[in-house]
N, C-alpha and C positions, 0 to 999 in steps of 0.2 A: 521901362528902360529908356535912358536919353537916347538919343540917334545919336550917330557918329557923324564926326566934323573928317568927313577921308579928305587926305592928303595923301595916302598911297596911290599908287598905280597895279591896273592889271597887267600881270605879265604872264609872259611864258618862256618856254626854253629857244634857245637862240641857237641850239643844235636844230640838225634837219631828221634827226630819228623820232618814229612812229613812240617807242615805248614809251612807257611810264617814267616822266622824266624828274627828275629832284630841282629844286632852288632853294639855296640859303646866303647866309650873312652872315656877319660878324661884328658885332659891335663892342666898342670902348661904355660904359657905365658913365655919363658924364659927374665930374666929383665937386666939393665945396657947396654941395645943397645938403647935406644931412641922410639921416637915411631915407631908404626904400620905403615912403608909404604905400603905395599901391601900385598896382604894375596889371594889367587889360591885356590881352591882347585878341583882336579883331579879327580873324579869316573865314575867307568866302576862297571857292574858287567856282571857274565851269567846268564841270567834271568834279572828281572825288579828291578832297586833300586829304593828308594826314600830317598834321602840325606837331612836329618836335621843339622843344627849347630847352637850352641849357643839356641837350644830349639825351630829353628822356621824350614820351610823348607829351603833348601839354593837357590832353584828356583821355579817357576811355570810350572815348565815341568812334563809331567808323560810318563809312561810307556819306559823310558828312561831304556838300552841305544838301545831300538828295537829290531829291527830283523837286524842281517848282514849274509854273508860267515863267521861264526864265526870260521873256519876252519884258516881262513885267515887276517879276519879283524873282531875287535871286538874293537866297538868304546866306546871313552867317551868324557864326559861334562869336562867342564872348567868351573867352577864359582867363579867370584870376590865377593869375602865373606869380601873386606877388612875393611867395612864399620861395621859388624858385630865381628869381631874379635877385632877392634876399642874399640868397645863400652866395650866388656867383659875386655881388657885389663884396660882400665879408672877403671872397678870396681872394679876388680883385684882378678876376681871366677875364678875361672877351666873353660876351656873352653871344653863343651860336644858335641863331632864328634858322630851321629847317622845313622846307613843305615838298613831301611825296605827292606828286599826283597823280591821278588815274583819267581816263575818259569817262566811267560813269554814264548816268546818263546823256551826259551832254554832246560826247564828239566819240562814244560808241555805237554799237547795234541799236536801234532801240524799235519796235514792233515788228512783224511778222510779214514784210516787203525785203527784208534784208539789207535795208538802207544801213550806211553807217554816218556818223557826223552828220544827224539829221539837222540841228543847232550851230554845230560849228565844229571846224576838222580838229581842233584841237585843244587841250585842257590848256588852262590859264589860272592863277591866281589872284590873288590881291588879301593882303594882309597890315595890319597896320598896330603895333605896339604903344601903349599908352603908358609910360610911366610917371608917378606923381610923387618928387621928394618930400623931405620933410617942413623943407622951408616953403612947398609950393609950386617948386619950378616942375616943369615937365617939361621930357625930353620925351619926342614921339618920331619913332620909324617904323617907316615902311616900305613897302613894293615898291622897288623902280630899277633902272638899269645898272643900278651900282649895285645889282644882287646879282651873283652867277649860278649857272646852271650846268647839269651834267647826267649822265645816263645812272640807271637802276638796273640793281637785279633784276628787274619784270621785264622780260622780255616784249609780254603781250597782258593786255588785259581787258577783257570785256564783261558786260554782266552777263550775258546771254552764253558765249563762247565758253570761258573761263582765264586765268590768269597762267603763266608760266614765267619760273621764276630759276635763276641759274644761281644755285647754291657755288658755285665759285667763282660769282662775283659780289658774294655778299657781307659788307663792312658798316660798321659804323663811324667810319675815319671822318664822315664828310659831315659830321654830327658836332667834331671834335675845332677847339679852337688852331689855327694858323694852317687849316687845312688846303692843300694845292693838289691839285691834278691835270695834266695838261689836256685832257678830254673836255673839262668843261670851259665853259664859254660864256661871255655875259648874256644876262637876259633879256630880253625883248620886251621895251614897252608899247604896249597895244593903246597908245594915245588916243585912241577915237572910241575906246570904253566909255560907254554910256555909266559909271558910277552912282546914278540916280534909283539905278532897282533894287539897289543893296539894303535890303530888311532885313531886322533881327529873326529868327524863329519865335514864331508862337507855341509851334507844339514843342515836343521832345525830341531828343536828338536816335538815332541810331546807337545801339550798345549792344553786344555783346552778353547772352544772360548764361546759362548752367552748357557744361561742358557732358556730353552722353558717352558713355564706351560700349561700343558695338556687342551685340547681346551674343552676335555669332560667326563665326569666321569661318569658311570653308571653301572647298573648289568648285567651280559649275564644272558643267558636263563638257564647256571646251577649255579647261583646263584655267580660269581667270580665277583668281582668290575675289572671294566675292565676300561683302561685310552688310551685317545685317543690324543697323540700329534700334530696332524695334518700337521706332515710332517715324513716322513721316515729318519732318523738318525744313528749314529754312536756314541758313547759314553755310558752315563749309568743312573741312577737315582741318587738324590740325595734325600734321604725322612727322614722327621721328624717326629717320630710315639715314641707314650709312649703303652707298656704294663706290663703284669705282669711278673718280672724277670725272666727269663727260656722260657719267649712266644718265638714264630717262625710267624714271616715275611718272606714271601717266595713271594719273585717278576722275573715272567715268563717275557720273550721278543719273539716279533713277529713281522713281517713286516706288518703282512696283516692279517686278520678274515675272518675264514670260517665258515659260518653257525652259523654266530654272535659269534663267540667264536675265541680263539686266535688260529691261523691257522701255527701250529711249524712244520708241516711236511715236508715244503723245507729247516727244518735247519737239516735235515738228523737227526744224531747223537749229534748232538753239546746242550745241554740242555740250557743254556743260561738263567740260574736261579739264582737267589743270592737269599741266605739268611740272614736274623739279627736276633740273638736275642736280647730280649729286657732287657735292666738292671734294670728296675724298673722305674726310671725315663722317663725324657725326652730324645731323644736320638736321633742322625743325623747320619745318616746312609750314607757311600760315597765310592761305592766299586771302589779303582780305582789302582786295580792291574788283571783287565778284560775288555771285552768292550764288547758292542751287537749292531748289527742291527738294530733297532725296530722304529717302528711307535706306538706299544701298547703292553701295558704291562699288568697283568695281577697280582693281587694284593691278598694274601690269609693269613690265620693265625686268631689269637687271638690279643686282644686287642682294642683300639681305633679304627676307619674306617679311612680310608685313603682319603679325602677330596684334592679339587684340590688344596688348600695353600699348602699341604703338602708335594709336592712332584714337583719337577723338571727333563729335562732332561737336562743335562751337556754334549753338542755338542763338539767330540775331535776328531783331526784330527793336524796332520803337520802343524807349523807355518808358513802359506804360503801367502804373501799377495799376493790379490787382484789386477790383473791389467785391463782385459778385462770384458766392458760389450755388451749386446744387445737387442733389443728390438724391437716389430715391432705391426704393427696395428689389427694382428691378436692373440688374446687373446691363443686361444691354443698352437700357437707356442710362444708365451711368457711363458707357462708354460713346454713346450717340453724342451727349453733353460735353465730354472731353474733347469728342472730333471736333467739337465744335469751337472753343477754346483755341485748340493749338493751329486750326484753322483761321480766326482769325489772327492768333500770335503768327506764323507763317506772311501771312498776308497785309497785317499790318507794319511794313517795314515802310517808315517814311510817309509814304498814302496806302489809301482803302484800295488794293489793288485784286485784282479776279482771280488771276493766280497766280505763284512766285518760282517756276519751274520752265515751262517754253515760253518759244521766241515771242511772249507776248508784257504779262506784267504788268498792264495799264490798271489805271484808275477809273475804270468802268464806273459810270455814275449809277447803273439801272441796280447792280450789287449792292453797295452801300445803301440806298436809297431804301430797299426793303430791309438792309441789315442793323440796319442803324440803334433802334429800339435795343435788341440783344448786344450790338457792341457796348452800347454804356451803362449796362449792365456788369457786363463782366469786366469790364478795365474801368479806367478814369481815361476816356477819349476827348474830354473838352478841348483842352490845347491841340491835340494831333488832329483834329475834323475842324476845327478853328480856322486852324492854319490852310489844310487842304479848301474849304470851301472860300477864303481870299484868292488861292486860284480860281477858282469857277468862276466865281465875282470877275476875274481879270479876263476871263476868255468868254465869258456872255458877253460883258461889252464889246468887245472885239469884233463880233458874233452877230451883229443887230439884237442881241437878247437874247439870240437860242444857246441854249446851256448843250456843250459837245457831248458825245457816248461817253468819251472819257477826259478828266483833266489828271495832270496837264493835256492841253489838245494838240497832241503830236500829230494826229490822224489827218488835220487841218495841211501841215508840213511836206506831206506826204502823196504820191499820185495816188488819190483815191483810191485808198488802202482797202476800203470798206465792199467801195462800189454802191455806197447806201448815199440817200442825199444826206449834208448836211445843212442844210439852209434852211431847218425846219423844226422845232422841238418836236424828242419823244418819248412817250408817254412811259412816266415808270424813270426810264434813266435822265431824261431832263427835270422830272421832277426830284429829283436828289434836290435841286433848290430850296427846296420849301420844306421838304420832307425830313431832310438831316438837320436844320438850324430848328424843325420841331420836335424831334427825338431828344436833341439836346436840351431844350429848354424843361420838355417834361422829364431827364434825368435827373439836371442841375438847379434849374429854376434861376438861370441867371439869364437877366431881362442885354445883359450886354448880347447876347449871342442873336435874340433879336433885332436888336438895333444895328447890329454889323452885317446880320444877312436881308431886311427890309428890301434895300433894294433889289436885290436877287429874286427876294421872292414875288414881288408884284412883278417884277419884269418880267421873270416867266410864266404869270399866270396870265398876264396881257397879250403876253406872244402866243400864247395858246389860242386866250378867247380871240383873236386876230383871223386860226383858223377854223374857227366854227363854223360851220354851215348856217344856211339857212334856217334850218330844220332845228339850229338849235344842239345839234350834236359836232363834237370833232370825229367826224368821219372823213375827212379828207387827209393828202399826204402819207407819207411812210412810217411807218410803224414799226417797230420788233414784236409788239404782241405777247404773245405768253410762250415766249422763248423756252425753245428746249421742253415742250410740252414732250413727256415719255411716249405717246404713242407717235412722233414725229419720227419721221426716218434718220437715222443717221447723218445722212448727208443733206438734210433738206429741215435744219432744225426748227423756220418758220413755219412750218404744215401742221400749226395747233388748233385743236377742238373748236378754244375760243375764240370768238368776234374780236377780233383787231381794233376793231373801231367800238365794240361794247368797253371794251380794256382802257382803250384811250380815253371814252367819252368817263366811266367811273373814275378814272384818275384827275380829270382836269376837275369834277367835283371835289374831289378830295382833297384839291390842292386851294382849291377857291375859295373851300370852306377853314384849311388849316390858316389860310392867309388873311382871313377876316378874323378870323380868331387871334390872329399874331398884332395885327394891326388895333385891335381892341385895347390887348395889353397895352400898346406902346399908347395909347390915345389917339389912334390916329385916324378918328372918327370917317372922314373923307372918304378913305381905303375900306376900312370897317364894312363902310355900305354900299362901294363897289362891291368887292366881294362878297357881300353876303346876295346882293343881288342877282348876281352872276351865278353862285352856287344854284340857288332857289330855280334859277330859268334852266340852268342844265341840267337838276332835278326833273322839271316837269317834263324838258323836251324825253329824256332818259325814259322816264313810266311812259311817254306818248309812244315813243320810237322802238324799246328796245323792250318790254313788257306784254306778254300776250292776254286776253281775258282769262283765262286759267288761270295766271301766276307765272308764266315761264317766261324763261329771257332770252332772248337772242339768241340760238347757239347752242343754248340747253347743256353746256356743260361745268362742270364743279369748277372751274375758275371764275365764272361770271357771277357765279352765287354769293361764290365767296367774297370776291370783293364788291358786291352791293352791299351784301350782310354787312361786311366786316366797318365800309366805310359811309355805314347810316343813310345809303343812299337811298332805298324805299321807306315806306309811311310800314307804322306797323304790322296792319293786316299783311299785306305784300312781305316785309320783312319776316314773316311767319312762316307763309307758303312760302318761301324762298330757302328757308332752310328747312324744311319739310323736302322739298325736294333736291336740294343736296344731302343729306342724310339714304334717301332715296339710292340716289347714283354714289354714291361710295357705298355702299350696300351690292347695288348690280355688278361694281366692280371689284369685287371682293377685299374690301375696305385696303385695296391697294392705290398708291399715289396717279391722280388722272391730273394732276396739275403742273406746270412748268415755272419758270421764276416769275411773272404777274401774281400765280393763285398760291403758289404753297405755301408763303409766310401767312396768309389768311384763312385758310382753309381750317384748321381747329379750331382757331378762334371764333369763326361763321357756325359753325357744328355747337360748340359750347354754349352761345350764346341764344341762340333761337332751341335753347333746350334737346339738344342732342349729343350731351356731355359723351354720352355712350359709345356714339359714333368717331366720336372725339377718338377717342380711349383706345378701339378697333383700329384705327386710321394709324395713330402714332407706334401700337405695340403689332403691328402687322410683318413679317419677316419677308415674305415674298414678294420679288423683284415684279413690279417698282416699289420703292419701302423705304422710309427712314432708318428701319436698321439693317435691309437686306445688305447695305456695304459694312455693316457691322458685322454681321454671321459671316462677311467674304475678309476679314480680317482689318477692314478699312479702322486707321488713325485719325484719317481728317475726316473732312465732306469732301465729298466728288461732287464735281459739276455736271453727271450724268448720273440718274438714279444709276444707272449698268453699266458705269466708264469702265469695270473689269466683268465679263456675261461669268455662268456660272462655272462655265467649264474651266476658267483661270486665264481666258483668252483675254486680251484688249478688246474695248468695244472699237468697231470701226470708224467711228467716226473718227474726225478731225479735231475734232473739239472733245477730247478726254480727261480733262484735267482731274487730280486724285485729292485737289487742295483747293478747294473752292467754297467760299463759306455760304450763299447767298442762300442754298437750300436747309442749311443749318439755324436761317430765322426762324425756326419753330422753337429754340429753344425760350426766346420771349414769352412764349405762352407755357412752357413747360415753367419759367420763373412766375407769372403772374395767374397761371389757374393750379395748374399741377398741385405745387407748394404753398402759390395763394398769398403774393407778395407782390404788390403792386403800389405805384404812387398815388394817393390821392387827391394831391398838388404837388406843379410840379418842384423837383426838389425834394420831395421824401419829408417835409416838415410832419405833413399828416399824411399816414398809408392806409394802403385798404390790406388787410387781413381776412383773404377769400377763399381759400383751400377749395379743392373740390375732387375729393379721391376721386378714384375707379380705373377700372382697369387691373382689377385684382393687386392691386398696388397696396402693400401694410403701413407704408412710412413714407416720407416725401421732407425734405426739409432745405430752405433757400438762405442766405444773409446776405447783405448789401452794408459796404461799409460808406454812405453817404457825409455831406459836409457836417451831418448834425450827429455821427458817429454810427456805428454798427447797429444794425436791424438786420434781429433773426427770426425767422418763423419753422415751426417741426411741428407735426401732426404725426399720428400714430393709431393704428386700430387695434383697440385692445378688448376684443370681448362684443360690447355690445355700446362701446363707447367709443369716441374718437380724444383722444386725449391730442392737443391741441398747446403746444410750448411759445410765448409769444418773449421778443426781447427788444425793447425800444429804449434808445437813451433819451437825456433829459429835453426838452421843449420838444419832443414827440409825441402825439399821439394817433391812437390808430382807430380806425373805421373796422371794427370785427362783425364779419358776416360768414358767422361757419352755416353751414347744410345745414338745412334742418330745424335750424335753431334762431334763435331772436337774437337782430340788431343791436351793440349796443359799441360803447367807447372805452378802449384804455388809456392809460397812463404813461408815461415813463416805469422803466422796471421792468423786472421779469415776471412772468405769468403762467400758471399752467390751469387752463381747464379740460373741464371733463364733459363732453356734450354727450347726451344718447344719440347712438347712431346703430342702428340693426344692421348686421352683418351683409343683410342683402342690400344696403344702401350703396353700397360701391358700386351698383349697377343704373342705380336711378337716372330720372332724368330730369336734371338740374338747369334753370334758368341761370346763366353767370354774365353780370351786367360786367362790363369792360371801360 
């Protein structure tokens, strides 16, 4: 896309009220050029716009233009309006340029201190209209003080809070050409706008996807009409309710019900209420300058009763298609895989955020970072993690090189929000660096995404090796550790099994090694043997420091195992007896979850691999808390951010930290796609795949597809008898690496495929070598 030559101005409202305020214009068509060839027009704001022209909206996006590093980048839309300027010119009105704004993130609440206009107190625009006659000429307008400005319906609007909107002050007069009102005022040009950070979007915009009608409506026990959508969500309501003008509609959001009543205590502080009132008539009500969490909501006020016609939820999240599914003959883990899904649909609105419900909503790097692998699988995330990791790039330089907890790094803005240092990468969430621009390249195989994140990634593996020790280990500085380890208390979620510094010191390998391997690709010899050398020393230091003569490793518990296994950090012997004794300890613990967000994206995979498919198998299909599905058997929709954010009794778990929408523990579904099913890349980009199924678990059928660049690849296995009947589907310039159980290596084609391999019915139990 060309950049933009701005001539506009950022502005804002030149009234002195807080709300959601409008700015528009009107323009003459300039004539004696011919017709309308094309017509752009350009909007950014700080805070959220909503762009009308010509009376209608000019796209179906909202909450545009998100969240960025707006320090650095603050992006906008491009919309081909030419089809609509067209038509005004044929009439030959005014053509009326409209922009609603909101605060958004920029000059609302934004994390969990209760700060507001952490950026700036106030939303602002800037937009710029590009029209191109026939003969050539162009006429271009935009922002500046010859635009005026006026109040909205929205009284208030926050993302955290909610919006409130007075159905009788709501028109579209101001939409309309030769419009006056003596309320508005001209707008304010903010002259000392830096107009330099203004970038197009890389990823996808904010949209709007399927509308749900509540599966059930009824009264709680103190009398609130309470509405039950029958999946946990992201987005908001839409409801159609008449009362007497001045009434109040007041609709709560919650994930979950405690003690039959809406259970808002894990949104902390965030109230995630919307108000209407009512103008007397009929009224539609569509708050969509906020979002909430919820599964239920909670419905109060004067007027008519709120009936299931009347009310919808409006599911909104990133324009992200669709590419990976899964499936298998066990119903629960059908539904584990779903949570997983609408967990990151939830989640992914705009960035990779932890969760989309309390006062929090950030773009936790430590999340994404293990998530990554399973995100692009299931969407097309190239553009959307493109985009977000040009932030990081913008806030590590910042930064001296340390990549923050979360980007955008509000937490930096803020009085030590955390109370943790920042002046120091950590392990896990700084490594998002290296870790995300590697997920992508082995989904997509586009060498661009390397070349955009290189920097990022040597620099954060430099600022690492910076704090090595002598010893050859990163054992110094702050840590998070294997966060949220289940036997941790409540309130004390760092008190994990595992070595802090075993976690950190296996991570800065992992990253040392993904980044000599990144710098290979690109040629970039120099790097190449940095890195590889560095891997090799914190290798050795690693087997000298943190490995016992028996085999055991620091700490002795299933997350350290795991990620030695998983990230090729021991020699094989070691790597043998390593998972000998993780199979071991999930065994002691009755193959219930002993690992926090460092070990549990790796933990099956560590089991599978050093030939403990079985234990694999145990671990994933295990019910009791802690367990992948024990939030399934408790009704759960998404992933929870605590194996027990709901205990069994129906209660909230106490902690502080409850979230019911959390995807980061849902990275097992990567390995439910690459062993389960047995669909994996075998470079990256899917040109050639490995085809490696690996029943068990009393599992009959298992079946994955992946719609990649070079078209759909499906895989389906089946036990039928004494056979495993095996369905293979690659389109053309694919082919695949087939390695069923049991049976001899060999290569397909393009085409469809079905064989038949003998497989003994007790094979589902075996225990299977699965190279990764």
């Amino acid at each position: 896309m060309e950049s933009v030559a701005w001539s506009a101005a950022l502005i804002e409202s030149g009234a002195s009220s807080t709300s959601a305020p409008r700015l528009r214009t009107e323009i003459a068509l300039e004539s004696g050029h011919g017709d309308v060839r094309s017509a752009v027009w350009h909007v950014s704001a700080r805070g959220i716009v909503e762009a009308h022209l010509a009376g209608v909206p000019a796209s179906d996006d909202v909450l545009t233009p998100g969240f960025s590093s707006y320090e650095w980048r603050l992006r906008y839309r491009s919309y081909d309006v030419t089809d609509r300027v067209t038509d005004v010119a044929r009439r030959g009105e005014p053509l009326v340029l409209g922009l609603q704004l909101g605060h958004g993130w920029y000059s609302g609440r934004l994390a969990w201190t209760g700060e507001r206009g952490v950026y700036g107190t106030r939303p602002a625009a800037v937009a710029q209209l590009e029209i191109e006659f026939a003969d050539g000429y162009r006429q271009v307008v935009g922002t500046g003080d010859d635009w005026t400005s006026g109040p909205s319906p929205v009284l208030a609007d926050d993302l955290y809070d909610g919006q409130t909107i007075d159905g009788r002050l709501v028109s579209d007069s101001w939409l309309r050409p030769r419009f006056t009102d003596p309320a508005w005022v001209p707008a304010v040009d903010l002259a000392d706008a830096d107009l330099s950070v203004l970038t197009p979007y890389v990823g996808p915009p904010v949209v709007r996807h399927e509308e749900i009608a509540p599966v059930r409506v009824w009264t709680s026990p103190s009398g609130r009409t309470l509405l039950d959508f029958g999946q946990n969500l992201v987005g908001w309501l839409k409801i159609t309710s008449r009362g007497a003008a001045g009434s109040t509609l007041t609709v709560r959001h919650a994930e979950v019900l405690e003690h039959d009543e809406l259970g808002t205590r894990p949104l902390r502080s965030a109230l995630a209420t919307d108000t209407f009132i009512h103008s007397g008539g009929e009224d539609v009500f569509e708050p969509t300058l906020t979002f909430h969490g919820f599964r239920y909501a909670e419905v109060t006020g004067p007027g008519e009763a709120i009936g299931a016609g009347d009310v919808v939820a409006v599911v909104v999240h990133s324009d992200l298609r669709r590419t990976g599914t899964f499936a298998c003959s066990d119903d629960l883990v059908n539904r584990l895989h779903s949570n997983v899904v609408w967990s990151q649909r939830g989640n992914f609105l705009d960035l990779p955020t932890d969760c989309p419900q309390r006062d929090e909503r950030q773009g936790w790097t430590g999340d994404i970072a293990v998530f990554a692998p399973t995100a692009a699988f299931l969407f097309d995330v190239s553009g959307f993690l493109r985009d977000w990791l040009l932030d990081l790039a913008a806030e590590q330089r910042a930064a001296d090189d340390v990549v923050p907890l979360v980007v955008p790094d509000v937490l930096k803005l803020l009085d030590n929000a955390t109370g943790w240092p920042s002046d120091s990468p950590t392990a896990i969430w700084s490594d998002a660096a290296v870790w995300v621009p590697w997920a992508l390249w082995e989904a997509y195989g586009d060498r661009e995404v390397l070349e955009q994140c290189h920097p990022s990634m040597t620099a954060h593996v430099r600022a690492c090796a910076r704090r090595v020790s002598a010893s050859g280990l990163w054992d110094t500085g702050f840590q998070l550790g294997d966060w949220l380890d289940p036997t941790a208390p409540p309130d004390d979620p760092f008190r994990a099994k595992a070595d802090k510094y075993v976690v950190a010191t296996a991570c800065l390998f992992r990253s040392a090694t993904l980044t000599a391997r990144s710098a290979a690709i690109l040629g970039r010899t120099d790097d190449e043997a940095e890195f590889t050398a560095l891997a090799e020393r914190i290798r050795a230091a690693f087997t000298e420091n943190y490995v016992a003569a028996d085999g055991r490793l620091l700490s002795d518990s299933p997350t350290v195992y795991a990620m030695a296994i998983a990230f090729d950090l021991l020699d094989p012997g070691l790597q043998a007896r390593a998972g000998d004794r993780l199979a071991v300890l999930a065994a002691e613990n009755g193959y219930r979850i002993a690992t926090g967000f460092a070990g549990t994206p790796y933990v099956t995979e560590a089991l599978s691999r050093t030939g403990h498919l079985d234990k694999a198998y145990r671990l994933l299909l295990e019910t009791e808390n802690p367990s992948w599905l024990y939030p399934v058997t408790m009704g759960a929709t998404t992933i929870w951010e605590r194996w027990d954010s709901m205990l069994p009794d129906g209660s909230i778990n106490p902690g502080q930290m409850t979230s019911f929408n959390h995807y980061a523990l849902g990275a097992v579904a990567d390995w439910l796609h690459r062993v389960v099913a047995g669909l994996a890349p075998a470079e990256p980009g899917y040109r050639r795949v490995r085809i490696a199924p690996r029943p068990g678990g009393g599992l009959t059928w298992a079946r994955a597809s992946l719609v990649t660049a070079h078209g759909r690849i499906g895989v389906g296995w089946e036990l039928a008898g004494d056979e495993l009947v095996l369905e293979v589907s690659l389109p053309d310039g694919v082919t695949a690496e087939l390695d069923p159980p049991g049976a001899e290596q060999s290569t397909l084609g393009a085409g469809d495929h079905v064989l038949r391999i003998p497989y003994p019915t007790d094979s589902s139990t075996m225990i299977t070598d699965v190279v990764t």
